[in-house]
C-alpha positions as CSV (number, residue, x, y, z in Angstrom):
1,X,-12.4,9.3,-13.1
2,X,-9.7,10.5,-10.4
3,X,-13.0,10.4,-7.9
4,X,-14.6,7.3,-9.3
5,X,-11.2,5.2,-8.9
6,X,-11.0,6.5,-4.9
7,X,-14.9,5.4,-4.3
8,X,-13.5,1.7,-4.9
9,X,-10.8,2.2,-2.8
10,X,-12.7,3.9,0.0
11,X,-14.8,1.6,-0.2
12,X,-12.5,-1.3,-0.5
13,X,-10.9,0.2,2.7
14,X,-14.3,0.4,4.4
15,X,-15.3,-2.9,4.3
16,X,-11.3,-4.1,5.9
17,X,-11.6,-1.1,9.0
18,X,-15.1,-1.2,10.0
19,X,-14.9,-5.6,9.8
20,X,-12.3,-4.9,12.5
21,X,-12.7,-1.8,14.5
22,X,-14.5,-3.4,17.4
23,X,-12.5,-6.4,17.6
24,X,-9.5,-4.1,17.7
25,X,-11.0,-1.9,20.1
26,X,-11.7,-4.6,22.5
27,X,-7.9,-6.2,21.8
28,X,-6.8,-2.5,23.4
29,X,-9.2,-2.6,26.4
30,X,-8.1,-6.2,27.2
31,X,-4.6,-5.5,26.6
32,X,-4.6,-2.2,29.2
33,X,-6.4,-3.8,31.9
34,X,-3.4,-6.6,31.6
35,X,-0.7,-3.4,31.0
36,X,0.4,-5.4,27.7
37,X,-0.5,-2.8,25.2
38,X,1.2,-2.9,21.8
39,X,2.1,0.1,19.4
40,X,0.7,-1.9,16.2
41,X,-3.1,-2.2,18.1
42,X,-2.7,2.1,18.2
43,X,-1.3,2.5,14.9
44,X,-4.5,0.1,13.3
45,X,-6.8,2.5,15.1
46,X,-4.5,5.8,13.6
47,X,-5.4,5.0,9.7
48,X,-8.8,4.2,10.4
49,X,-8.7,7.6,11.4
50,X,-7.0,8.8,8.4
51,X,-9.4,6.9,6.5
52,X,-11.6,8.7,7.9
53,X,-10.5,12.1,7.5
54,X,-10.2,11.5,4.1
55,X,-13.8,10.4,3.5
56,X,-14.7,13.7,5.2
57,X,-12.8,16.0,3.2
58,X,-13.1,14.0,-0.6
59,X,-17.1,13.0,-0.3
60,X,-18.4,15.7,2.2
61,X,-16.1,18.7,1.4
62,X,-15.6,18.6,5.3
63,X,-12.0,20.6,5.9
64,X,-13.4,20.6,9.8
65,X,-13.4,17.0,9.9
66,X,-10.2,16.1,8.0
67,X,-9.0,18.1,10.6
68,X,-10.1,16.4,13.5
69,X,-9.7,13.1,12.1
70,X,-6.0,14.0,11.3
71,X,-5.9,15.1,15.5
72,X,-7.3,11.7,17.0
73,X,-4.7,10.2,14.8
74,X,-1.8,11.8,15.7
75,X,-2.6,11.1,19.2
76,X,-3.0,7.2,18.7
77,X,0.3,7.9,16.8
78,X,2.1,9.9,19.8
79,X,0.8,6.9,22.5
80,X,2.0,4.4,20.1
81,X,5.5,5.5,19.6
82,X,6.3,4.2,23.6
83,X,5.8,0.6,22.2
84,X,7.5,-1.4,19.2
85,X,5.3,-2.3,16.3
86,X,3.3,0.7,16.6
87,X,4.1,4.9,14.5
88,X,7.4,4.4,16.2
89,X,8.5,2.6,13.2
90,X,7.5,4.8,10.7
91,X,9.7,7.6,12.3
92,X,12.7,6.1,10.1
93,X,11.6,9.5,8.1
94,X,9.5,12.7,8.7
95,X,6.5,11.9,6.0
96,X,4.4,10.3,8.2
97,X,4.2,14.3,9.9
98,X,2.1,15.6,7.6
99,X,-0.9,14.2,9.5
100,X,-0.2,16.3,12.6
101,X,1.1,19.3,10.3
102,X,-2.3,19.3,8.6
103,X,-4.3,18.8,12.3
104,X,-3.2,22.7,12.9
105,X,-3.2,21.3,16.1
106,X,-0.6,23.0,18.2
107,X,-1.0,20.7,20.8
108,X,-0.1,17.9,19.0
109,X,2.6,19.5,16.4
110,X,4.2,20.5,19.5
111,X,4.2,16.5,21.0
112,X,5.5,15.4,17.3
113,X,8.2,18.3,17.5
114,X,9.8,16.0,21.0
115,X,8.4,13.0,20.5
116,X,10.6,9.8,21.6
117,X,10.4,6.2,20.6
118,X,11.6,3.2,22.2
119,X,11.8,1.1,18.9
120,X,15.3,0.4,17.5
121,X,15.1,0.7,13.7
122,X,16.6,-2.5,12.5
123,X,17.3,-4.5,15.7
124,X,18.1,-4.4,19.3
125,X,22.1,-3.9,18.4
126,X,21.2,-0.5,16.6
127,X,21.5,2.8,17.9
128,X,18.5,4.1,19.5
129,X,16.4,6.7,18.2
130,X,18.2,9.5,19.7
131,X,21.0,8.1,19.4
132,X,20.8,8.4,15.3
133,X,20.4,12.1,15.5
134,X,24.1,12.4,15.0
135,X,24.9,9.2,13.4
136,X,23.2,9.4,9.8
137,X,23.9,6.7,7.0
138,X,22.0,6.1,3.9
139,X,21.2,2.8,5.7
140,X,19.8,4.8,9.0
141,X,17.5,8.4,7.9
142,X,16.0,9.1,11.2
143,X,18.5,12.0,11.0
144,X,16.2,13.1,8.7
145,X,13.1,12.9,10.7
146,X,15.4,14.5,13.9
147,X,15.8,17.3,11.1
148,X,11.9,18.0,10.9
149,X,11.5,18.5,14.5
150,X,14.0,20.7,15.0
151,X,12.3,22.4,12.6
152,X,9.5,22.6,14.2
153,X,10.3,23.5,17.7
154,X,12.2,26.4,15.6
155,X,15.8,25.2,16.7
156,X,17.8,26.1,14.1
157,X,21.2,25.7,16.3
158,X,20.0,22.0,16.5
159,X,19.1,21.9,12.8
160,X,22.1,22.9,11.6
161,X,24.1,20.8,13.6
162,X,22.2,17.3,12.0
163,X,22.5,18.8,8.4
164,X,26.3,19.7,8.9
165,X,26.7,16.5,10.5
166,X,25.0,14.7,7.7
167,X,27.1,16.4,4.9
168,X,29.9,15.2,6.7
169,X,29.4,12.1,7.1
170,X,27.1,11.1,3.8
171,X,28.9,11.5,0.8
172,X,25.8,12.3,-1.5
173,X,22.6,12.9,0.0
174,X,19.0,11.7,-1.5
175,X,17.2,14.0,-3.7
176,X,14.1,14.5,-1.4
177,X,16.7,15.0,1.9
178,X,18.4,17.8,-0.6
179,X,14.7,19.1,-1.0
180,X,13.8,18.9,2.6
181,X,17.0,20.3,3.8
182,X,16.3,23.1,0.9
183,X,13.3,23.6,2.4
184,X,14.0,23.9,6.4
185,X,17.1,26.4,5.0
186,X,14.4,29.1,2.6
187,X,12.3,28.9,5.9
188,X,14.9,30.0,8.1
189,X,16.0,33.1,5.8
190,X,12.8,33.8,4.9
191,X,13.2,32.9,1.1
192,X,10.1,32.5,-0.4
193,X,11.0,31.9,-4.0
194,X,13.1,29.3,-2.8
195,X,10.4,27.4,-1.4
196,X,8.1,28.3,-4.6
197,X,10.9,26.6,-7.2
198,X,11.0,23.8,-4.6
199,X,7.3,22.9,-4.7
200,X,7.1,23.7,-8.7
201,X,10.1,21.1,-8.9
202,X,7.9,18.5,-7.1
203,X,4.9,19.3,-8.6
204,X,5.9,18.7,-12.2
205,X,3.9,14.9,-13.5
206,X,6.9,12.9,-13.6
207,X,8.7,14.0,-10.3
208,X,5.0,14.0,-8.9
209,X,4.5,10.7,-9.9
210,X,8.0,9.4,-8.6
211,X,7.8,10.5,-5.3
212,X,4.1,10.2,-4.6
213,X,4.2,6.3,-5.9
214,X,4.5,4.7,-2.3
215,X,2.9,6.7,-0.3
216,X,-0.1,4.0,-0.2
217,X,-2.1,6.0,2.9
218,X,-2.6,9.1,0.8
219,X,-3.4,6.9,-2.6
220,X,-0.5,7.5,-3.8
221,X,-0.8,10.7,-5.2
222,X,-4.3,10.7,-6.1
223,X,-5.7,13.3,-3.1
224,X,-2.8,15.4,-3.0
225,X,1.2,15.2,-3.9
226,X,2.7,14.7,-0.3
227,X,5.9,16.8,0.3
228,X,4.2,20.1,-1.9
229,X,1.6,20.4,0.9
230,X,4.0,19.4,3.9
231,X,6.3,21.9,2.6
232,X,3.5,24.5,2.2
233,X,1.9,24.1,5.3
234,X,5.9,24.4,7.2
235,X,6.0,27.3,5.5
């Protein structure tokens, strides 16, 4: 059933990318010879690419693929972060990582880990990306996404900084930040049973369900339960 009810969507989704693809890949052509490129025209071109990885690994058992699909991605994603509209958006919170995570690229975890955007998260008059590294709010959780590469580039004097910073200054932090933070802490000390009741927490239907519910790119749950495997693979 689970495989019957992604066909439809695959093929749902098929029928939307490849209707646009070379209309968008012309837009991008035009738009560099004129130097007015545009971070949404990159991003487009990024989920296709998902998409595609996807239909690799579900319908052809190709981990190889997923792989690479999940690389040319990340890279669209990495050029469209210098230009509003495009991945730069999205960097409001780490998930959107697990592409490049799951690339096992080190190339490209390593551009993720100090990657930079332009885009201002809800206006021009709003502190800039790095700017919000050290000025969390419920309102504003790019802290959180600072947190992830820090992690990654194995900074742990910069980590601890944003999450002491964040405990200061948010009185009571979301669930998944508590789990993330849980997380980034077991890997530093080397606690692997701490990371096992983490994932077995997430895993269970209910909080699966909850926390898998809006992340549309991945069906929501259906191919895999998001932070479980970004977790795993940090680990």
């Amino acid at each position: 059933m689970m495989k019957y009810n992604l066909l439809n969507q695959f093929q749902s989704l098929e029928i939307f990318y490849e209707d646009g693809d070379k209309n968008k890949v012309n837009l991008i052509t035009e738009r560099l010879k004129k130097n007015q490129q545009q971070g949404a025209v990159y991003e487009s071109l990024a989920t296709y690419c998902i998409y595609n990885g996807f239909k690799s690994y579900i319908f052809e058992q190709n981990v190889k693929q997923l792989k690479q699909w999940f690389y040319v991605s990340s890279l669209l994603r990495v050029e469209s972060a210098r230009y509003p509209g495009g991945f730069s958006y999205t960097m409001s919170t780490p998930d959107e990582f697990i592409f490049p995570i799951l690339s096992d690229s080190e190339e490209v975890i390593k551009k993720f880990a100090n990657l930079d955007t332009v885009h201002l998260l809800w206006g021009d008059y709003e502190p800039s990306y790095e700017e919000a590294k050290f000025k969390p709010s419920k309102d504003d959780p790019r802290y959180r996404t600072h947190a992830m590469q820090a992690v990654l580039r194995h900074d742990w004097e910069d980590y601890q900084r944003i999450k002491d910073i964040a405990n200061q200054k948010i009185n009571k932090l979301r669930e998944v930040v508590e789990f993330e933070f849980g997380v980034y802490d077991a890997i530093y000390h080397k606690d692997k049973d701490k990371i096992i009741d983490i994932i077995q927490t997430l895993l269970k239907p209910k909080v699966h369900k909850a926390y898998n519910k809006d992340f549309g790119e991945e069906f929501s749950g259906e191919i895999w339960s998001h932070h479980p495997v970004m977790f795993t693979k940090l680990a």
